[in-house]
C-alpha positions in Angstrom: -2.0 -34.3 -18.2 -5.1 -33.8 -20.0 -5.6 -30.9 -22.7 -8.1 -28.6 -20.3 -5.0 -28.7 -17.9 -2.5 -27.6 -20.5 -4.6 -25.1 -21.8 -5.2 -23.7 -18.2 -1.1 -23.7 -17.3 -0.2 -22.4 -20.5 -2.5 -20.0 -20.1 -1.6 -18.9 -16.7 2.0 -19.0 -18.0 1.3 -16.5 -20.4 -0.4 -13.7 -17.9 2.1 -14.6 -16.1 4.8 -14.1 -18.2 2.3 -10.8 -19.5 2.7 -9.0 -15.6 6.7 -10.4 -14.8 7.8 -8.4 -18.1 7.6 -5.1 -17.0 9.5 -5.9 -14.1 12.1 -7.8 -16.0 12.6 -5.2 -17.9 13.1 -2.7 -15.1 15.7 -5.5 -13.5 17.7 -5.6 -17.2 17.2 -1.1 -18.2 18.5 -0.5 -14.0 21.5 -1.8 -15.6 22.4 0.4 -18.4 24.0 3.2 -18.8 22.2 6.2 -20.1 23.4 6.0 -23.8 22.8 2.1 -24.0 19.3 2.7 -22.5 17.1 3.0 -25.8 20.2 2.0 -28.5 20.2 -2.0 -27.3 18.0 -4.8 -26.6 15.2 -3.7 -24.2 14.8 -7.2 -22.7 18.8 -8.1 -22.2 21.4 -6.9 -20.6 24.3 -4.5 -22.2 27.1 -3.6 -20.0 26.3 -4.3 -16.1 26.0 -0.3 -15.1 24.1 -1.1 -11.9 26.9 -0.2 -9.4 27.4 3.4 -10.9 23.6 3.9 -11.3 22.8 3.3 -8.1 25.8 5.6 -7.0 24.1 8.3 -8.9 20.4 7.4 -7.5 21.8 7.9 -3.8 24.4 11.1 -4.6 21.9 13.1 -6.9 20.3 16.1 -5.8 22.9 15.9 -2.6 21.6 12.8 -1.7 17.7 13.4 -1.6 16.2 9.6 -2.6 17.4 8.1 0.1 15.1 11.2 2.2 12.3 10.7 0.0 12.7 6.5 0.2 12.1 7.2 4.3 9.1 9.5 3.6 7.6 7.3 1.8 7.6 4.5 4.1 7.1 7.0 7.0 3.5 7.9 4.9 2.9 4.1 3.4 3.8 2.7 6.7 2.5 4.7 9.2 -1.0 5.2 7.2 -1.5 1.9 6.5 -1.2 0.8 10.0 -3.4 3.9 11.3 -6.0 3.2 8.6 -5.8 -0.7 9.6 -6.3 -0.2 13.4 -9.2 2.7 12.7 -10.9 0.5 10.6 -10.7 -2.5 11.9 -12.1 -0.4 15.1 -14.8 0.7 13.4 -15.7 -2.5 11.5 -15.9 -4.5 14.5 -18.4 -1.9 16.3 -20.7 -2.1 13.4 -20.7 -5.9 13.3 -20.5 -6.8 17.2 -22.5 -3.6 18.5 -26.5 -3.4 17.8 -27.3 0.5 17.9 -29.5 2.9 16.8 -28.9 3.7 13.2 -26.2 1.3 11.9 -27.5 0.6 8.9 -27.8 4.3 7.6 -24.4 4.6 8.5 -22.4 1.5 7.5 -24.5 2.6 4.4 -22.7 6.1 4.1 -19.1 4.1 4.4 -20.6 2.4 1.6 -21.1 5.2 -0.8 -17.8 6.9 0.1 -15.9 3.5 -1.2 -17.4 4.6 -4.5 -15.5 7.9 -4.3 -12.0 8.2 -5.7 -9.2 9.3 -3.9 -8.3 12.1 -6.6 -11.7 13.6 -6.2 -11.4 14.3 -2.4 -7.8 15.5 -2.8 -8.8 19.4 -3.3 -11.4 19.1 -1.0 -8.7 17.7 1.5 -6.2 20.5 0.3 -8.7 23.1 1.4 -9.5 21.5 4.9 -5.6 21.3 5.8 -5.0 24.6 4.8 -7.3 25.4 7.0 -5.8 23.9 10.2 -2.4 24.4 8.8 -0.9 21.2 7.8 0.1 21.9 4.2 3.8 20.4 3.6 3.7 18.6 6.6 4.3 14.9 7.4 0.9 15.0 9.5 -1.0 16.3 6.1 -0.1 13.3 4.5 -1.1 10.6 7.1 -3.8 11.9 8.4 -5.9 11.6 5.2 -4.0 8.1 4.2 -5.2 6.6 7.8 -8.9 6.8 6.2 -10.0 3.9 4.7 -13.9 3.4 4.0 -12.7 -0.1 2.0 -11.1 -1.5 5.3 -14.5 -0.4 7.7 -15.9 -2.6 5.1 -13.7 -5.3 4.7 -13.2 -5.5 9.0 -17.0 -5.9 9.6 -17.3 -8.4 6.7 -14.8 -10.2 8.3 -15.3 -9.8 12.0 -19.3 -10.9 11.4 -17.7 -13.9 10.2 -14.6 -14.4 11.9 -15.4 -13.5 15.7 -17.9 -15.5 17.5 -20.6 -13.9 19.8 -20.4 -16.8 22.0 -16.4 -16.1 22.6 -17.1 -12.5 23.2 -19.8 -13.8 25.8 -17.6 -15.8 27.6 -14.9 -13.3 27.9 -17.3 -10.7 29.4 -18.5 -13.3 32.0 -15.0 -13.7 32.8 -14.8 -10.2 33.6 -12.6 -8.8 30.1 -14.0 -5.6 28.9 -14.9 -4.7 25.4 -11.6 -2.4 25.0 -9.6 -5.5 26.5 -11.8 -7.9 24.3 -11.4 -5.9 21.0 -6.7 -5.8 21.4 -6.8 -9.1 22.6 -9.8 -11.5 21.1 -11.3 -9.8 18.1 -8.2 -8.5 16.8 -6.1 -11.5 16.4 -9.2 -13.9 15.0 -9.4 -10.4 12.4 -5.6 -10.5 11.6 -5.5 -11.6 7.5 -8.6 -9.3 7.3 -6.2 -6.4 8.8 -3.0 -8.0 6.7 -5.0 -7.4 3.4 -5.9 -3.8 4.3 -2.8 -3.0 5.2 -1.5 -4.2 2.1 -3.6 -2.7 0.2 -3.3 0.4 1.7 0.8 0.4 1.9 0.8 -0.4 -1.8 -1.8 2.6 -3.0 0.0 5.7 -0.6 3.2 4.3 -2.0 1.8 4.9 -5.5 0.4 7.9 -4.6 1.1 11.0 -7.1 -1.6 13.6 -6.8 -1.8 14.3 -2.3 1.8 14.6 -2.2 1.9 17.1 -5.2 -0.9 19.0 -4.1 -0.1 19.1 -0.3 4.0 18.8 -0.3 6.0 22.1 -1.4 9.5 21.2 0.5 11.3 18.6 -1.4 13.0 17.0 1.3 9.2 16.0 2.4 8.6 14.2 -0.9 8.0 10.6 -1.6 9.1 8.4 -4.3 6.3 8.9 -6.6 6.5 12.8 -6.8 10.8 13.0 -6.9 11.1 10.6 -9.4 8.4 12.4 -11.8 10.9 15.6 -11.3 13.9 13.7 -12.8 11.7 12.8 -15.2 10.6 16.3 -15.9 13.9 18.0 -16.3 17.0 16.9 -18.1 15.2 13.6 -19.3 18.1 12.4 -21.2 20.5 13.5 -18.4 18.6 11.5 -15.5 17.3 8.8 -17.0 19.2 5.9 -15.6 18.1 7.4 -12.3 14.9 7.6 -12.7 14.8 3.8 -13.7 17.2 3.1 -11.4 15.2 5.1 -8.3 11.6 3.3 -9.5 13.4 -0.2 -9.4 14.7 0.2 -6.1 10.7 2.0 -5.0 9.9 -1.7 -5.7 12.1 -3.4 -2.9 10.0 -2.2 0.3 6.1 -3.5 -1.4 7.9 -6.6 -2.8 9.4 -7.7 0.7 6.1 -6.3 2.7 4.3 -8.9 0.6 6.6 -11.2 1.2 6.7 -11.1 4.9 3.2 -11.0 5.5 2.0 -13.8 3.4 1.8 -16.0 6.5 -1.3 -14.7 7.9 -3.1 -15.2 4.2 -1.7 -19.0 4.7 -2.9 -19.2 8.2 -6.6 -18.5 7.6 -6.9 -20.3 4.2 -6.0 -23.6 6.6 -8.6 -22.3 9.2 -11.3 -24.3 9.5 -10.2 -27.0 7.5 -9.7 -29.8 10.7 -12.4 -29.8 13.3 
């Protein structure tokens, strides 16, 4: 092995090592009991607690986590899917549809990926008050199903990934463009729609600030928002559940991630044999 190569792995070992420890430690802490929590080594294990922790994770509150683990893949779920199909909708129209004024807007999607989430969240607050959806399952996924990043990423992709000449062929076999979209330009766009989705799953399920500005009734709460209240009271009481509940958040992204990494797989070997 020559020395670039050892500097390169043992470099990659260290930021590896650098983004594993957090989560190690989560693993080694979920274990604890309360008291041995900050007294012992923060990196090893002291006393295997995990069985009564997570007993007192699913009977706290009268059993509210495991309600708030089913919201939140109720919102992550169902708005990463809705913001996938919408913009992988929309991103194939501007990249397989020549109309007037495309370019102005695909340029207006453009300036609102430069707009942060937390910015639009009072603005949002306002407009569901509005129409009534404040602390409602509905005010949550509706505004999670827009993604301006995916419109982008869908036409990047489809421009790429879904050739005219197929599309010609289909409508000269009679398939129309609703038809050709769900069953051509779809599937040749799936790791495109994979990565959105992920992407989107992975920032509602971190979400903090929409469900604590929209959500009022507890059992409507996510993760995010019900682990911040054990936080916020009794700290010293709850805080084997809270890093109990936040080790257990990470199950659902970790096995999403690991189910769908097929598709990346799939279309890093596309194209490679003729």
């Amino acid at each position: 092995m020559t020395r670039a190569r050892i500097l390169v792995t043992s470099f990659l070992f260290v930021v590896a090592a650098y983004m594993l420890l957090p989560i190690w430690w989560l693993v080694v802490s979920a274990s604890k009991s309360s008291a041995d929590l900050f007294s012992t080594n923060p990196l090893w294990f002291s006393g295997l607690n995990l069985g009564d922790n997570l007993s007192r994770v699913m009977s706290q509150d009268n059993g509210l986590f495991p309600r708030w683990m089913l919201n939140t893949l109720l919102y992550a779920g169902g708005g990463a899917f809705g913001a996938m199909l919408l913009a992988a909708m929309a991103g194939y129209a501007l990249a397989k549809f020549p109309f007037r004024g495309r370019n102005v807007l695909f340029g207006v999607i453009m300036a609102a990926v430069l707009l942060p989430l937390p910015l639009l969240t009072i603005p949002i607050y306002l407009l569901e008050s509005k129409i009534g959806l404040i602390n409602t399952a509905w005010g949550m996924l509706l505004p999670s199903m827009v993604s301006p990043f995916g419109v982008y990423l869908a036409r990047a992709f489809a421009q790429v990934a879904v050739p005219d000449e197929l599309l010609d062929a289909g409508r000269v076999d009679g398939a129309g463009e609703i038809r050709l979209f769900f069953t051509v330009g779809l599937r040749l766009m799936a790791p495109a729609m994979v990565t959105l989705f992920l992407f989107q799953f992975v920032a509602i399920w971190n979400n903090f600030f929409l469900p604590m500005m929209l959500l009022n009734d507890q059992e409507l709460w996510p993760i995010t928002l019900g682990l911040v209240r054990w936080h916020g009271i009794r700290t010293g009481f709850l805080r084997d559940a809270v890093v109990t509940g936040a080790l257990l958040s990470l199950i659902p992204v970790v096995l999403a991630f690991l189910s769908l990494q097929r598709f990346w797989k799939a279309d890093l070997a596309a194209g490679s044999i003729k």
